[in-house]
N, C-alpha and C positions, 0 to 999 in steps of 0.2 A: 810119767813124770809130772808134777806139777810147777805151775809158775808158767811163765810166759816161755811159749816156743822156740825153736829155731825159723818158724816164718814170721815171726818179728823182728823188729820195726816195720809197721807199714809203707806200702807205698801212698804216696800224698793221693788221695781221689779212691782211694780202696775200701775207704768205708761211708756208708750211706747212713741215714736218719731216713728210715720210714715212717711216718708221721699218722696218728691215728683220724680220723675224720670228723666230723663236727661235734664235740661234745656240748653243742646248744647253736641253734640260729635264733640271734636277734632281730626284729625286723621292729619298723614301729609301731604295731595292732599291740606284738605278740612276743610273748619270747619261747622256743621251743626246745626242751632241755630231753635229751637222749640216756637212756641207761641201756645199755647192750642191745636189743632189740625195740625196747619198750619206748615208748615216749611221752611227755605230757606238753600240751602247749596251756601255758598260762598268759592270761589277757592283762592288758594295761588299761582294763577299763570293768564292768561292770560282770561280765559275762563270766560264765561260768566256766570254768578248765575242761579242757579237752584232754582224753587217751587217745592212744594208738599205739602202731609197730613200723617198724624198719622193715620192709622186705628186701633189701637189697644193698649192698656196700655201696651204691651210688644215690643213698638216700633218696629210696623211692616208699611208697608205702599209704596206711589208710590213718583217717583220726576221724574220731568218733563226738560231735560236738554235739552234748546232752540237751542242747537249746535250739538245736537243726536236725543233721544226721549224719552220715558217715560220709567222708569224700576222699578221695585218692590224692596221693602227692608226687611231685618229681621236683625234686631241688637240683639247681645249677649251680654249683660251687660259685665258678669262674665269673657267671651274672648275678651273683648274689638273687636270685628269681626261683618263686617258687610256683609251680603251675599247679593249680586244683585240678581235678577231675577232669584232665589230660593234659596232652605233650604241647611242645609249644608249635603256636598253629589252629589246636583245636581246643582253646578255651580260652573266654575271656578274665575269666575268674586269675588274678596272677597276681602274686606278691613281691614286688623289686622291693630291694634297697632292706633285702634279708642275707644278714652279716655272720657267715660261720665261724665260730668263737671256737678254738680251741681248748680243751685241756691244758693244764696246767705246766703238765709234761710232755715238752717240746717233742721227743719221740717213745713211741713204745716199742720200738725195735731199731738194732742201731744191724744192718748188715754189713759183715767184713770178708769184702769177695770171696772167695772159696774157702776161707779158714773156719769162720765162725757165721753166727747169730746170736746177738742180747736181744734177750725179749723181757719187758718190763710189762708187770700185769698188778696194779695195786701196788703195795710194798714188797712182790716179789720178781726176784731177778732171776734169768736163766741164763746161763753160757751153751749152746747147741755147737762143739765143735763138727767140722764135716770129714775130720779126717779120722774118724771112728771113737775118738778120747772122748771119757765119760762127761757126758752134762756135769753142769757145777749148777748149786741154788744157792741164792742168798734174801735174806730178808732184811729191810733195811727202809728205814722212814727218809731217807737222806741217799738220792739216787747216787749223786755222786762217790760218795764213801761205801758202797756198796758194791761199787764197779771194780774196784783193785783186789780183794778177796777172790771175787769171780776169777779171776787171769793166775 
């Protein structure tokens, strides 16, 4: 059948905003801008841009700074605190008062307790029912007008 279900209307607290993770840390040196795994940190000052990679969804990872050399990261969401080449405890090297800036779009996955999943990736939209009913795609520049199609 299409359209909305017989387990609609939801219950109030039934559906969740999964929220994607930093699409850039500000700090004051630096600002570090994320593309999927990849990263570049550009400077607010003279120096020369830095690469690197994400190895881990708790933004951990290496950068590669062409005017030094490579050093490791762990960022602390919740302290806005980035530790160089190690944990906290075992480096002086640390960057506070590094601000994770969100994406534009508030979530890229919206969960509806056991019924569903929207997953939002670019301008595409997906419906993952769990109760076996065919995914639904939509593509749409305008997340919201996007979402009623889906259902």
């Amino acid at each position: 059948s299409s359209g909305i279900n017989a387990e609609w209307p939801l219950r109030p607290g039934s559906a969740k905003c999964v929220t994607s993770s930093c699409s850039q840390i500000e700090n004051p040196s630096a600002t570090i801008y994320f593309e999927g795994s990849d990263l570049t940190l550009q400077w607010k000052n003279s120096r020369p841009d830095a690469s690197g990679r994400v190895t881990s969804k708790v933004l951990t990872g290496s950068v590669d700074f062409p005017d030094d050399r490579e050093y490791t990261f762990i960022y602390y969401k919740d302290e806005e605190t980035i530790y160089w080449d190690g944990d906290k405890g075992e480096t002086s090297n640390i960057w506070k008062y590094s601000k994770c800036l969100m994406a534009t779009r508030k979530c890229n996955q919206i969960t509806v307790s056991d019924i569903a999943t929207i997953s939002v990736d670019g301008s595409d939209l997906t419906l993952r029912w769990n109760n076996g009913r065919p995914d639904k795609k939509e593509k749409s520049t305008d997340c919201d007008s996007a979402l009623i199609p889906l259902l």
